[in-house]
Backbone as a printed PyTorch tensor [residue, N CA C, xyz], in Angstrom:
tensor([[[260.7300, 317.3550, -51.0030],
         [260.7370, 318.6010, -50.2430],
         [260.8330, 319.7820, -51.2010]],

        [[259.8720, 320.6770, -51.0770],
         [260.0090, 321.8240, -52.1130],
         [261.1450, 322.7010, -51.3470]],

        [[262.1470, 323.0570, -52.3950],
         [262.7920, 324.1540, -52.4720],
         [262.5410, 325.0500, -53.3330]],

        [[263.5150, 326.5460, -53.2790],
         [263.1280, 327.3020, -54.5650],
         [263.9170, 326.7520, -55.4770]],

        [[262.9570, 327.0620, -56.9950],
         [263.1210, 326.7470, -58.3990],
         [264.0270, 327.8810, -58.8090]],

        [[265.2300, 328.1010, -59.0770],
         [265.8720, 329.7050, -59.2520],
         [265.9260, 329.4290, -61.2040]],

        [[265.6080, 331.0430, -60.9180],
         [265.9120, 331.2370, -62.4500],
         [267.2730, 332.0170, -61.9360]],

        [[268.4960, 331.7910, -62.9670],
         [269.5480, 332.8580, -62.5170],
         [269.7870, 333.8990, -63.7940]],

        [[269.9920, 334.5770, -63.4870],
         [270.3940, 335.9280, -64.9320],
         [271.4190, 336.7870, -64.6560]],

        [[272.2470, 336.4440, -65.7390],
         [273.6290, 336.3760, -65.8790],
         [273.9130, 337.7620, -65.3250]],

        [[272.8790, 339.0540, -65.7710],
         [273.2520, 340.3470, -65.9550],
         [273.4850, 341.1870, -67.2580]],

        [[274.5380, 342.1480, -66.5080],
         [274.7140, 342.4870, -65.1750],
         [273.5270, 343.2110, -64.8000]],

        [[273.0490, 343.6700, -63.4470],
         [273.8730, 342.3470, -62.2780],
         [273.3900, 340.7340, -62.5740]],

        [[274.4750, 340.1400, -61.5290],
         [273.9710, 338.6370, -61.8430],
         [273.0050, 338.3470, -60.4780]],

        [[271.8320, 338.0060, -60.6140],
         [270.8040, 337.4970, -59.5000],
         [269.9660, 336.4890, -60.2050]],

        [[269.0040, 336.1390, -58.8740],
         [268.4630, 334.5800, -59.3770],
         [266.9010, 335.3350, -58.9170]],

        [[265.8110, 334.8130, -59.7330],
         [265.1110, 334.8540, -59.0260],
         [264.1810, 333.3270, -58.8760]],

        [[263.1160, 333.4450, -58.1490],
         [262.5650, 331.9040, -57.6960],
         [260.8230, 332.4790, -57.3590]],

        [[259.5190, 331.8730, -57.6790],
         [258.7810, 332.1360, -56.6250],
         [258.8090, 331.4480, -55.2010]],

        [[257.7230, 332.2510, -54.6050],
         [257.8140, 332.7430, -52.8600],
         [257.4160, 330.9560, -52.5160]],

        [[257.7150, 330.6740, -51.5840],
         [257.4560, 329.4550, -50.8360],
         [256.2040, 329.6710, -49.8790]],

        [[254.6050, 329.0130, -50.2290],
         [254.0240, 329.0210, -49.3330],
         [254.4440, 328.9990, -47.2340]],

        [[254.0430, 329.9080, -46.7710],
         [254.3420, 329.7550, -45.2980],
         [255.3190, 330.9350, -44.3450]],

        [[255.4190, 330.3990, -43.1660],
         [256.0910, 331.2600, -42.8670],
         [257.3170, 330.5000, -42.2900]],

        [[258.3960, 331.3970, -41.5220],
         [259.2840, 330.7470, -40.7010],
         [258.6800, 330.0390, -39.4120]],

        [[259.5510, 329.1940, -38.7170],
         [259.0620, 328.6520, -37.6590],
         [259.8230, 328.5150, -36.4120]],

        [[259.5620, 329.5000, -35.4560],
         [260.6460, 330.2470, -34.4710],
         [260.5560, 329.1730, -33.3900]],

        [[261.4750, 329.2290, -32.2200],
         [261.4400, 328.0340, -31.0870],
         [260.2450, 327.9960, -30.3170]],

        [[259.6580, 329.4810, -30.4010],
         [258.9390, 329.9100, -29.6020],
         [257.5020, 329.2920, -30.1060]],

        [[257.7290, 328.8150, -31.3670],
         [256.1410, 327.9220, -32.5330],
         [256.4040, 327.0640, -31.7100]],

        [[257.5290, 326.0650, -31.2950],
         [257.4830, 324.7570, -31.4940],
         [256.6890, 324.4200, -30.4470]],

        [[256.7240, 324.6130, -29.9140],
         [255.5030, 324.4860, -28.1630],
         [254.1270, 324.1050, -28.6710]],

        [[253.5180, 324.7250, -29.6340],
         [251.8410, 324.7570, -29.9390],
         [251.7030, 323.6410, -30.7640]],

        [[252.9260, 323.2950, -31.5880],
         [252.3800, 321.8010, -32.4410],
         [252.2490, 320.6750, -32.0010]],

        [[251.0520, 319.6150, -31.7580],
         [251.0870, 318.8180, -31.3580],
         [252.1450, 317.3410, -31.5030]],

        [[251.4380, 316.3890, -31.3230],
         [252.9650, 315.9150, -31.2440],
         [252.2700, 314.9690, -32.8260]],

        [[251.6780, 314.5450, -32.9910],
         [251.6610, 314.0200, -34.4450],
         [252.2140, 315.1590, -35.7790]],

        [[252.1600, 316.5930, -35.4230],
         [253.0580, 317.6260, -36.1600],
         [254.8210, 317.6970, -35.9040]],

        [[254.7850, 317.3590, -34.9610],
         [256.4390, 317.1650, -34.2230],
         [256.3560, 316.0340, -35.1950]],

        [[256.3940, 314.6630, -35.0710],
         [256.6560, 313.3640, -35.7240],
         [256.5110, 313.9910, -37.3840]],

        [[255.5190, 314.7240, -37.7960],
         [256.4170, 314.8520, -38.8690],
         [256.8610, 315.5190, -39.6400]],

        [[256.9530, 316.6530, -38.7240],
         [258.3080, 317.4290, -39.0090],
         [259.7250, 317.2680, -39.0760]],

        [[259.5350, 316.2270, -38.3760],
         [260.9710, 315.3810, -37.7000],
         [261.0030, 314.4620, -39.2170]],

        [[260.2630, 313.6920, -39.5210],
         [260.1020, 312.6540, -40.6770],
         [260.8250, 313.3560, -42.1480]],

        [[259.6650, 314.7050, -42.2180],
         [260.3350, 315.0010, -43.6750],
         [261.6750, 315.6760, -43.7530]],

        [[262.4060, 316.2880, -42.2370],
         [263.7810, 316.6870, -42.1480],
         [264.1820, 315.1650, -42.3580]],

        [[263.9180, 314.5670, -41.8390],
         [265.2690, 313.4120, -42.1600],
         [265.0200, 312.6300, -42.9570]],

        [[263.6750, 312.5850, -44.3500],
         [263.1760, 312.4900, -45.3370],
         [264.5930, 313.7310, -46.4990]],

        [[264.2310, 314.6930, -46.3760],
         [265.2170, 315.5180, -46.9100],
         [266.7450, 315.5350, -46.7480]],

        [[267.1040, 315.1130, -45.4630],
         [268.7530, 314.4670, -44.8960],
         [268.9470, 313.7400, -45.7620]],

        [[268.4550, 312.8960, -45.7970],
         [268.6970, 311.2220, -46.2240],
         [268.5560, 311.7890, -47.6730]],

        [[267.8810, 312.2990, -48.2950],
         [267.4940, 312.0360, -50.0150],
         [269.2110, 313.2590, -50.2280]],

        [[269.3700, 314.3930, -49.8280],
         [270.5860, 314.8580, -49.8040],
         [271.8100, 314.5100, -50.0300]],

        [[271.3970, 313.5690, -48.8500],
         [273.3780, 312.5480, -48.3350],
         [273.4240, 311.5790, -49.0960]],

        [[272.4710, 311.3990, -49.6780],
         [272.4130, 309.9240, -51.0650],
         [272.8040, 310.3510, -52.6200]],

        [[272.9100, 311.7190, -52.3360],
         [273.1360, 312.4000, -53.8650],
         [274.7840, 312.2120, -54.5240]],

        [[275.3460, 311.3410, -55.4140],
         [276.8130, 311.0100, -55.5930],
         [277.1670, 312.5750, -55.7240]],

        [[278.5270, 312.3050, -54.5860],
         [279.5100, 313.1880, -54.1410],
         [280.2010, 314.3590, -55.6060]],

        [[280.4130, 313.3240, -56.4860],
         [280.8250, 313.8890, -57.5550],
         [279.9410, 314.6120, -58.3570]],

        [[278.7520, 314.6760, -58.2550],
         [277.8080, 315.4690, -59.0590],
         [277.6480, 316.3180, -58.5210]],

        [[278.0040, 317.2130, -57.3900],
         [277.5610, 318.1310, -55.9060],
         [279.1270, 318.8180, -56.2990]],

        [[279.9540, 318.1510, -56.8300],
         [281.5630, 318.7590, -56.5590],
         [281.3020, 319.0260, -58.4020]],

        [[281.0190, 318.3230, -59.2510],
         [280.9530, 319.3010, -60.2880],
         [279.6830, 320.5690, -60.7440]],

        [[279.2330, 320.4470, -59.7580],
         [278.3110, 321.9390, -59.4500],
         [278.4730, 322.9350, -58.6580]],

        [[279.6820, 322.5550, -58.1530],
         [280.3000, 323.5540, -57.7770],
         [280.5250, 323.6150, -55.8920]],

        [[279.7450, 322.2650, -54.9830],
         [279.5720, 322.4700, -53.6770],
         [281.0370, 322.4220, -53.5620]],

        [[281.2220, 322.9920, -52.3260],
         [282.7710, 322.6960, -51.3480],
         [282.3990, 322.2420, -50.1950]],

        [[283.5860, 322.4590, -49.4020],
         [283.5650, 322.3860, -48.0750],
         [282.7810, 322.8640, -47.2100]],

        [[281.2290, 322.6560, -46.0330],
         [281.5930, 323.8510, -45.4180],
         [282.5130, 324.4120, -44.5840]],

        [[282.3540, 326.0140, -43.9680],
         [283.2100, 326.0210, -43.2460],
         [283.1160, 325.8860, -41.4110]],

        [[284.3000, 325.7690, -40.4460],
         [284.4260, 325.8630, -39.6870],
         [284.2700, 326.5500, -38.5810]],

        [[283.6140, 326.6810, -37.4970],
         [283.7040, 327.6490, -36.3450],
         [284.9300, 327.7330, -36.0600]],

        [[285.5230, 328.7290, -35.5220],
         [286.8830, 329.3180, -35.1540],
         [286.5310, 329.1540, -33.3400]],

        [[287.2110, 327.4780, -32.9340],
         [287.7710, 327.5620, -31.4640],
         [288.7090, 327.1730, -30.8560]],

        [[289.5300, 328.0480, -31.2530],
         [290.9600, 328.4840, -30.7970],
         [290.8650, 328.8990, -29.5330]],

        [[292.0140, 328.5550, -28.5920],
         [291.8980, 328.9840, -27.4970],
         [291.6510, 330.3310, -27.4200]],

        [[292.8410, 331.1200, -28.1870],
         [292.7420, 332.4970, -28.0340],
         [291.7520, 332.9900, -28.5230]],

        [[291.0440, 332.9310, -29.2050],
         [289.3080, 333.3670, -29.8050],
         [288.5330, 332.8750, -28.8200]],

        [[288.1850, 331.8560, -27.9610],
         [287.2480, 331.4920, -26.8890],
         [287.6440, 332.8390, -25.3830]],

        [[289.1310, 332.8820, -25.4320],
         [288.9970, 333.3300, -24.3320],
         [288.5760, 334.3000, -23.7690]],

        [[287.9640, 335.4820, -24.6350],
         [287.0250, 336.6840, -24.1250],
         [285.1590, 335.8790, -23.5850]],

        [[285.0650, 334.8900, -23.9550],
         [284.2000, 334.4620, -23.4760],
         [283.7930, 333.9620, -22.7290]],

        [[284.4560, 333.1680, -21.8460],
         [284.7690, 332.8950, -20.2070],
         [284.3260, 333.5250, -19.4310]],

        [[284.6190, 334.7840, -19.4080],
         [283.9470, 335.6990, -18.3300],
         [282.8230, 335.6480, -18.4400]],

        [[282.2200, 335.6400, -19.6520],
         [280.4520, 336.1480, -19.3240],
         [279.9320, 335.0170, -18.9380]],

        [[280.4540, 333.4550, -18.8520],
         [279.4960, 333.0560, -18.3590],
         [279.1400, 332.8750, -17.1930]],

        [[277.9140, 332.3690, -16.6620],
         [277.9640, 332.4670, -15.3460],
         [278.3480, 331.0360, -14.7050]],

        [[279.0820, 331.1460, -13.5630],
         [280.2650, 330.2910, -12.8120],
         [279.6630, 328.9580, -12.9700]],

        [[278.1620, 328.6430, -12.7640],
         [278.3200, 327.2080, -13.1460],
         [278.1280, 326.3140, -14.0600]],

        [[277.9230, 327.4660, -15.0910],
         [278.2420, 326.6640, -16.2300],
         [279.7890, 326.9660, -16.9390]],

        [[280.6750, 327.4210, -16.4820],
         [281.6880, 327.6500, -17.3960],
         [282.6800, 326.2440, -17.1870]],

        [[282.5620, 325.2920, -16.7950],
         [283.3750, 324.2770, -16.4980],
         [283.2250, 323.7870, -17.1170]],

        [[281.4550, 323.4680, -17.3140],
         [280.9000, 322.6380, -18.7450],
         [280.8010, 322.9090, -20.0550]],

        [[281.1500, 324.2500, -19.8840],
         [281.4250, 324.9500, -21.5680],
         [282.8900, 324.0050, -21.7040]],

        [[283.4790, 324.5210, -20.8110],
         [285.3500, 324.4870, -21.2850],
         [285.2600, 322.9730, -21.0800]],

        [[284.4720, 322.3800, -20.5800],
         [284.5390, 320.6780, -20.5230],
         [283.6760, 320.1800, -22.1070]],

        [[282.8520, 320.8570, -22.6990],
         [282.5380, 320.7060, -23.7270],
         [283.4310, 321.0840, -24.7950]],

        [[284.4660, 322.1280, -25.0960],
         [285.2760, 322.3220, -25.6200],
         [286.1300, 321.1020, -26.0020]],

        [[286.7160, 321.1670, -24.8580],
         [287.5610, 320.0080, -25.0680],
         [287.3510, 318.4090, -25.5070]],

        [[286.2040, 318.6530, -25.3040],
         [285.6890, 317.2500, -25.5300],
         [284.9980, 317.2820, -27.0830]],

        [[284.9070, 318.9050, -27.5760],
         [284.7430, 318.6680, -28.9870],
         [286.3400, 318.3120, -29.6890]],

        [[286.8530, 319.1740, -28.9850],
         [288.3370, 318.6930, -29.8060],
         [288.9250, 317.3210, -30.2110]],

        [[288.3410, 317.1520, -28.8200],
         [288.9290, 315.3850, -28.8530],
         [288.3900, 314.7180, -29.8820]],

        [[286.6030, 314.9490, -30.2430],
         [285.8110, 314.2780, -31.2300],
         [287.1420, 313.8230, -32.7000]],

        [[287.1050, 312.7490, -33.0650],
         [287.6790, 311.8350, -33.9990],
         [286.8080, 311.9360, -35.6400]],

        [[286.9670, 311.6550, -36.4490],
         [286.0600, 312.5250, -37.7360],
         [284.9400, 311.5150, -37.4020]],

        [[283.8400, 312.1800, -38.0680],
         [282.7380, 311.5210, -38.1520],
         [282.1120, 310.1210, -38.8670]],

        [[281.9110, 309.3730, -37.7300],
         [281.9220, 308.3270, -38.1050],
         [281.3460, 307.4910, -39.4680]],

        [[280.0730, 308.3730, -39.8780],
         [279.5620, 308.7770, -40.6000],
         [280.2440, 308.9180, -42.2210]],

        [[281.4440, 309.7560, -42.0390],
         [281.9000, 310.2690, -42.8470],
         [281.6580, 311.4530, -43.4920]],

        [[281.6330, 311.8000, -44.6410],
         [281.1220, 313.2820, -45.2630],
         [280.0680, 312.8770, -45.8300]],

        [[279.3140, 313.9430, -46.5540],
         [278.0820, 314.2210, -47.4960],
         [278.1830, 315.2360, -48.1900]],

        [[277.4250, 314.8720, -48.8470],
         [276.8400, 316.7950, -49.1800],
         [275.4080, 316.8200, -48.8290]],

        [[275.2150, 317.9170, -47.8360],
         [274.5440, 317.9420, -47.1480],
         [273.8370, 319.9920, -46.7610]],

        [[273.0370, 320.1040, -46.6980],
         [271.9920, 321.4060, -46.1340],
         [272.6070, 322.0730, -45.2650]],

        [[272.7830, 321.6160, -43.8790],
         [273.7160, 322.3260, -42.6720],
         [273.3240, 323.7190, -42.1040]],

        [[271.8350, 324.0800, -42.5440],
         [271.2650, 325.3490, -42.2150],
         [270.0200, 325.0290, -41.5250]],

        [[269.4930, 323.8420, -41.2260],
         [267.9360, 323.7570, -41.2570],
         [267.6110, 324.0070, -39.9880]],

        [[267.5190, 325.8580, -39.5870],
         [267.0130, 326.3340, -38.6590],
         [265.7020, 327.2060, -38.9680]],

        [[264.6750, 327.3310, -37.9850],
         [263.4110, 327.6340, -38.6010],
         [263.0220, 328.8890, -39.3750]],

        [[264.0640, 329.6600, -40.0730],
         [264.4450, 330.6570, -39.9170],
         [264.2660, 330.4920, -41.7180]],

        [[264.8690, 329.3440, -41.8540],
         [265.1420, 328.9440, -43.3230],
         [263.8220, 327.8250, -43.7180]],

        [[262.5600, 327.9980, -43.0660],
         [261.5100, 326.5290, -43.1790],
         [260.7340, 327.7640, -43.8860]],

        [[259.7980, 327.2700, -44.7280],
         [258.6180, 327.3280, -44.7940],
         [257.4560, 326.6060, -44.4720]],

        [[257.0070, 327.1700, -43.3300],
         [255.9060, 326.1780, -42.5750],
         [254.8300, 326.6200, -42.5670]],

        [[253.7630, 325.7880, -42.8400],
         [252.3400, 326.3320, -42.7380],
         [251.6280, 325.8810, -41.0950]],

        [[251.4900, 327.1990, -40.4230],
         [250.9510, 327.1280, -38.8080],
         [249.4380, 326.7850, -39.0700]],

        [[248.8680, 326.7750, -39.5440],
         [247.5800, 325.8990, -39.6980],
         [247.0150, 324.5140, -39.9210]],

        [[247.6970, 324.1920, -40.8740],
         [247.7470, 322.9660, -41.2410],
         [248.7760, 322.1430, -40.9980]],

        [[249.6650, 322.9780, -40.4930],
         [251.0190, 322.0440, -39.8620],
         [252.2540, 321.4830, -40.8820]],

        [[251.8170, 321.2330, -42.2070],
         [252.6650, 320.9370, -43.0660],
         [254.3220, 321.3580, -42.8510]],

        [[254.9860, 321.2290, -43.1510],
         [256.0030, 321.4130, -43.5240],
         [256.6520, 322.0600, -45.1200]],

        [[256.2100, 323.0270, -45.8050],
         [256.0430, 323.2380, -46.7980],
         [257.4830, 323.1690, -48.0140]],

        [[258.3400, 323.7900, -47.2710],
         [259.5340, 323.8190, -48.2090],
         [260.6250, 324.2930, -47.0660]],

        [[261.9600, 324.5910, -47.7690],
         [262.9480, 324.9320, -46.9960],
         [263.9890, 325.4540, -47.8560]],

        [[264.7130, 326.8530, -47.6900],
         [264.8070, 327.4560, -48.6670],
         [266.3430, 327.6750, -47.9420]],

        [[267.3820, 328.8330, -48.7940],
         [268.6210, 329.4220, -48.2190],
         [269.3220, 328.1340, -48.4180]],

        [[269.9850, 327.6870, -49.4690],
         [271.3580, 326.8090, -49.5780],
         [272.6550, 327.3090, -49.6080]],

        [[273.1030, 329.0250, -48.8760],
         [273.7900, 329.0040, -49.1790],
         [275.1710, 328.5580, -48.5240]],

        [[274.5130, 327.7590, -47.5380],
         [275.9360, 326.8710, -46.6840],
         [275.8560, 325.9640, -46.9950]],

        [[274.9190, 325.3720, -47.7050],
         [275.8150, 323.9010, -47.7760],
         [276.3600, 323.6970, -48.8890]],

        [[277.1800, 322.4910, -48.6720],
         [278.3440, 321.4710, -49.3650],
         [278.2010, 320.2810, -47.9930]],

        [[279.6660, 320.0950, -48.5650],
         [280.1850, 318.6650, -47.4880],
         [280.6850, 318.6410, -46.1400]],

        [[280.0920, 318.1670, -45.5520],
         [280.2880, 317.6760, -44.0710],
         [279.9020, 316.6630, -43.1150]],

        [[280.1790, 316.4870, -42.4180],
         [279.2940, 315.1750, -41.5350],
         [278.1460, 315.3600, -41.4150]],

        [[277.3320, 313.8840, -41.4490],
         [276.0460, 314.0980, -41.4270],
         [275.5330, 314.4730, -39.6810]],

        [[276.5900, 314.3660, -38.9300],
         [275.8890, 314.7250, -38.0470],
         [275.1130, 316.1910, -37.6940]],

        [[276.1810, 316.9250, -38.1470],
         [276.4380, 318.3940, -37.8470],
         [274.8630, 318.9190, -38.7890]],

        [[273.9890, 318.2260, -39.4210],
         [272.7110, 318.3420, -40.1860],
         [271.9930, 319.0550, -39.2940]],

        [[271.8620, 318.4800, -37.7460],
         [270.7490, 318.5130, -36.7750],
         [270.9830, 318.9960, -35.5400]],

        [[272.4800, 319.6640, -35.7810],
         [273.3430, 321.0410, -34.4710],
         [272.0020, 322.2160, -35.0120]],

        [[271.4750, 322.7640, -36.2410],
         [270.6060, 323.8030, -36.5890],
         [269.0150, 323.4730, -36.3940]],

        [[268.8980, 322.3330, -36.8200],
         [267.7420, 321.6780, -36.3060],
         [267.4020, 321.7890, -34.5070]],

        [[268.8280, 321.4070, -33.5230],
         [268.1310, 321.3380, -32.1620],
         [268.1320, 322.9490, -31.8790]],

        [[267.8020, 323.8820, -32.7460],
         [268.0340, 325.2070, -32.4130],
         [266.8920, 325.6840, -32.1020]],

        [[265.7680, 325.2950, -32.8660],
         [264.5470, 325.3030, -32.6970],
         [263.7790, 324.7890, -31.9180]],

        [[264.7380, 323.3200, -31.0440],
         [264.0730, 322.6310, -29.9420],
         [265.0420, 321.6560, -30.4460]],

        [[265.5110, 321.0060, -28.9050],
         [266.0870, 319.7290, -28.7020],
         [264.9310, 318.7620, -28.8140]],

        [[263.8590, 318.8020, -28.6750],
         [263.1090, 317.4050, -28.7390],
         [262.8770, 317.3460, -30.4320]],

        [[262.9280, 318.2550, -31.3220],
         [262.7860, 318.0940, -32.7880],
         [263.9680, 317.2130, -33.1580]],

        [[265.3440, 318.0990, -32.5040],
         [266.6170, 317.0820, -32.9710],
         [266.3800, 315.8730, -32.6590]],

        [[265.8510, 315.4180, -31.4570],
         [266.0440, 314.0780, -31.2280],
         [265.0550, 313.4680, -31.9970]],

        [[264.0930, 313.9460, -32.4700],
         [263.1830, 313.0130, -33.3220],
         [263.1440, 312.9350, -34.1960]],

        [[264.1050, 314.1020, -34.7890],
         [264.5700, 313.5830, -36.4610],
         [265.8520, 312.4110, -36.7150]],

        [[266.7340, 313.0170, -35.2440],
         [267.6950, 312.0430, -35.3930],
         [267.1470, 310.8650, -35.3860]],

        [[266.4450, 310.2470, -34.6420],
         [265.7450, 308.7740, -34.8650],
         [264.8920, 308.3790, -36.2820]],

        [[264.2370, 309.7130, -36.6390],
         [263.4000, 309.3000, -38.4130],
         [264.4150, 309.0220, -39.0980]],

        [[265.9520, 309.8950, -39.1790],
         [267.3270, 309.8980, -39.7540],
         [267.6440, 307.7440, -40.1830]],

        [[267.7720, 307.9650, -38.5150],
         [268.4180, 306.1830, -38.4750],
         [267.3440, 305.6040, -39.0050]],

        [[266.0380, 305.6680, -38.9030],
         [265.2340, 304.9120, -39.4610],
         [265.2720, 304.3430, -40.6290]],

        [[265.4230, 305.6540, -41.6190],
         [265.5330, 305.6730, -42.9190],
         [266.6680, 305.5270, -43.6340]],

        [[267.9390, 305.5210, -42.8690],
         [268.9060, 305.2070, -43.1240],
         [269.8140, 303.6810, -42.7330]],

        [[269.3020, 303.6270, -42.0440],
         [269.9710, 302.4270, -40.9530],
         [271.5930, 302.5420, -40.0480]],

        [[271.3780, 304.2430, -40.1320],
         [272.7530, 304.4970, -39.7630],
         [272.6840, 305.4350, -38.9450]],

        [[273.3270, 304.9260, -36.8410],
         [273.2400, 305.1240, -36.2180],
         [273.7620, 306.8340, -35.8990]],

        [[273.5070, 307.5000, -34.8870],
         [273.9770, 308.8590, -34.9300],
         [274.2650, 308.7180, -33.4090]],

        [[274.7190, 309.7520, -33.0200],
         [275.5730, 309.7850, -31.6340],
         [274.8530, 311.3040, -31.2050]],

        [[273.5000, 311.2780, -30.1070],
         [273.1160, 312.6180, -29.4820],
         [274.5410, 313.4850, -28.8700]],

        [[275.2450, 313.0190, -28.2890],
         [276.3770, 314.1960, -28.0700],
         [277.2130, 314.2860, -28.9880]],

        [[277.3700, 313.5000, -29.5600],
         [278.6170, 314.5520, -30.7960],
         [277.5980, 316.0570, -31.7070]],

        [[276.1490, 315.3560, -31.8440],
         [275.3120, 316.7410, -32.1040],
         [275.4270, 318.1850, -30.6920]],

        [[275.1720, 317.7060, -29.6650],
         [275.3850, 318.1160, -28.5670],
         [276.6140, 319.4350, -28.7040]],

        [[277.8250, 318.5810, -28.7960],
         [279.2900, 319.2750, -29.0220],
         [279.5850, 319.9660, -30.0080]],

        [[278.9520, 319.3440, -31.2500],
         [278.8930, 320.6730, -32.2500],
         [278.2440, 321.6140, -31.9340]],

        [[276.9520, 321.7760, -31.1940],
         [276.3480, 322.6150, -31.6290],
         [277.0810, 323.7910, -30.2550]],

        [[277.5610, 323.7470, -29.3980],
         [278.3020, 323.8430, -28.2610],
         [279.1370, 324.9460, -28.7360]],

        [[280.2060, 324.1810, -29.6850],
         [281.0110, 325.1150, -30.6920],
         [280.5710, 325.7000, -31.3300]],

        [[279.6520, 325.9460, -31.8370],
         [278.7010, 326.7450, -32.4920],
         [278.3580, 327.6840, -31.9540]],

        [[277.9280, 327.7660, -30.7740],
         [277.2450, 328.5610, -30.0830],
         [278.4310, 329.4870, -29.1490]],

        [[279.0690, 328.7020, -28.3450],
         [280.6920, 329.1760, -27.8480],
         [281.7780, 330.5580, -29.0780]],

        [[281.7170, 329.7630, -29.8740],
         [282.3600, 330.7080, -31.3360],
         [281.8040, 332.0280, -31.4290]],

        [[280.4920, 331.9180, -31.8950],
         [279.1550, 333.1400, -31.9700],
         [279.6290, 334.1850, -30.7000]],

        [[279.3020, 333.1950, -29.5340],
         [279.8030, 334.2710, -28.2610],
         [281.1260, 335.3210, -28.3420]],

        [[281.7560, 334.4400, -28.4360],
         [283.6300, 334.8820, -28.6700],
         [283.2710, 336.2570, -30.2500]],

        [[282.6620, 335.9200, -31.1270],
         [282.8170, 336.7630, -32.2850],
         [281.7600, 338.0260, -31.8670]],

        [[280.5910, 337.8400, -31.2550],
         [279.7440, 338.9410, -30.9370],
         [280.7800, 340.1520, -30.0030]],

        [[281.6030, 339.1180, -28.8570],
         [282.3330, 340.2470, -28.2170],
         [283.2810, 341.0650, -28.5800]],

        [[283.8120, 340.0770, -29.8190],
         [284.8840, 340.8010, -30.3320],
         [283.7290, 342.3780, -31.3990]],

        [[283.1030, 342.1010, -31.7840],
         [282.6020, 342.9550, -32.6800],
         [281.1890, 343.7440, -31.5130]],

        [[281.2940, 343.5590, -30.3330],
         [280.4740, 344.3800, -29.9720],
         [278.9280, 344.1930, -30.2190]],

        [[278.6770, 343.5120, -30.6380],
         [276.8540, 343.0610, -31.6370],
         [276.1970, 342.3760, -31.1200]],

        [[274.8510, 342.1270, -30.4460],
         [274.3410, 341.5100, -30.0600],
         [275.1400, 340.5310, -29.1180]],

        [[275.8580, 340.9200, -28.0410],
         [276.6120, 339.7400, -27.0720],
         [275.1830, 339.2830, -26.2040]],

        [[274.4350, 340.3280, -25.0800],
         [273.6210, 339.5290, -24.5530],
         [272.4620, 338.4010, -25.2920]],

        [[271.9450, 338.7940, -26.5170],
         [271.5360, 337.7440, -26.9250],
         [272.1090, 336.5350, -27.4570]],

        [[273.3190, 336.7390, -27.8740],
         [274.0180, 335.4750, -27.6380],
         [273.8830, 334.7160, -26.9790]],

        [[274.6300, 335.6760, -25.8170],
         [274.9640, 334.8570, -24.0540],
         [274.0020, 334.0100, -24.0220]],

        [[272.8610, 334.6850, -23.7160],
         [271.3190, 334.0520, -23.8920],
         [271.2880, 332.5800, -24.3900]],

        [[271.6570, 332.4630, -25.8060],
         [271.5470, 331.5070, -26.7070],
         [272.7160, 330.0570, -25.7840]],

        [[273.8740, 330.8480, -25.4540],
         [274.9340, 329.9660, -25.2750],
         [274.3600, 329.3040, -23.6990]],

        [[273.7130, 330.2960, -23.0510],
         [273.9770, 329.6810, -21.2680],
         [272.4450, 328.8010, -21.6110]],

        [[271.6560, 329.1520, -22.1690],
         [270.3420, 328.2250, -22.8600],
         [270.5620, 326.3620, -23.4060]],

        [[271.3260, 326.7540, -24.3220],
         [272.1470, 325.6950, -24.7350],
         [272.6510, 324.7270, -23.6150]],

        [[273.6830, 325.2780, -22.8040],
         [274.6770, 324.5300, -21.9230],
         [273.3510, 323.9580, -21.0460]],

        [[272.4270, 324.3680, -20.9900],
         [271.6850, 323.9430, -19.3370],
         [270.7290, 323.1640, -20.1630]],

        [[270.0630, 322.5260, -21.4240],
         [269.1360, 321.9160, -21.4840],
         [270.2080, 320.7360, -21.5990]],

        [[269.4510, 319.1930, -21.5270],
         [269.7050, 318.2990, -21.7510],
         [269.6100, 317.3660, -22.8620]],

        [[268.5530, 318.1080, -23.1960],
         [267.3550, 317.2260, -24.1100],
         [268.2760, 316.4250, -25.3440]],

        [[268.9530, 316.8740, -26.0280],
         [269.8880, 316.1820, -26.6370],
         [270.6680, 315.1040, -26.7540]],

        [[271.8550, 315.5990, -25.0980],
         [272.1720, 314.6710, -24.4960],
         [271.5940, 313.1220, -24.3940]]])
């Protein structure tokens, strides 16, 4: 999978530079027009790139410096400005998804070091030829469950998550669980809500994002 090649320079200032990655981004609103032999393998080289990632020894990723990533903040008291906006029938299943992320037990999986960004936002895709060209922006990852890989992936479409999650097991031989992706991405999206209101910024497109989320299945 091409990423960028960075040159870094020390300075001052200190910046990196890299050349441009053939392509463009690839919004939810693309995913509709690619047929489905482009779906299959788009899905293939994400979990072509998962897999070659999560295979990389832990200790060579920790003496280059990866960490942890970090956490969504869902605290009761941080969720609770967000309740109100949603609308009544989904707020049972938010707060029933909540809780049921809490409950989640660590990942069965275990850790990695792992990408944890791969939303289309961060692809370089070629809309003509369909390729999959590169995938750029590392600056979240480090270590975490491999599940939480394909909470950014179903962002772009739940039927991509589910078909990488299956290229994933393929190539791995190691099973994944559609709702624990489900529940992360839940918290993900729940958090965002709670932080847009607090800061005033884009809440209805949030909302958008969050009551979108709660009502597809496709994951599930």
């Amino acid at each position: 999978m091409p990423v960028p090649d960075m040159t870094v320079h020390p300075g001052p200032p200190l910046f990196s530079k890299h050349s441009k990655l053939p392509g463009r981004t690839l919004e939810p609103s693309d995913y509709p027009s690619l047929n489905d032999a482009a779906r299959e393998r788009l899905a293939d080289d994400l979990a072509l790139f998962f897999a070659g990632l999560h295979a990389i020894d832990p200790s060579v990723m920790r003496a280059a410096g990866a960490e942890p990533v970090g956490w969504w903040d869902t605290r009761d008291d941080t969720l609770a400005p967000a309740w109100s906006l949603l609308p009544p029938e989904l707020r049972a299943e938010a707060e029933a998804a909540i809780r049921d992320y809490h409950a989640l037990g660590p990942d069965p999986l275990g850790e990695v070091y792992g990408f944890f960004d791969a939303h289309g936002w961060n692809m370089a895709f070629d809309h003509d030829a369909m390729p999959l060209c590169g995938i750029f922006d590392f600056a979240d990852s480090g270590f975490g469950p491999p599940h939480r890989e394909f909470v950014q992936v179903s962002l772009i479409d739940p039927d991509l998550a589910r078909r990488a999650m299956r290229a994933y097991e393929v190539r791995t031989g190691k099973a994944l669980d559609p709702r624990r992706v489900f529940l992360l991405a839940a918290a993900m999206r729940l958090s965002e809500l709670a932080g847009a209101v607090e800061t005033g910024e884009n809440v209805p497109m949030i909302l958008d994002f969050v009551t979108g989320w709660l009502r597809q299945q496709a994951v599930r």
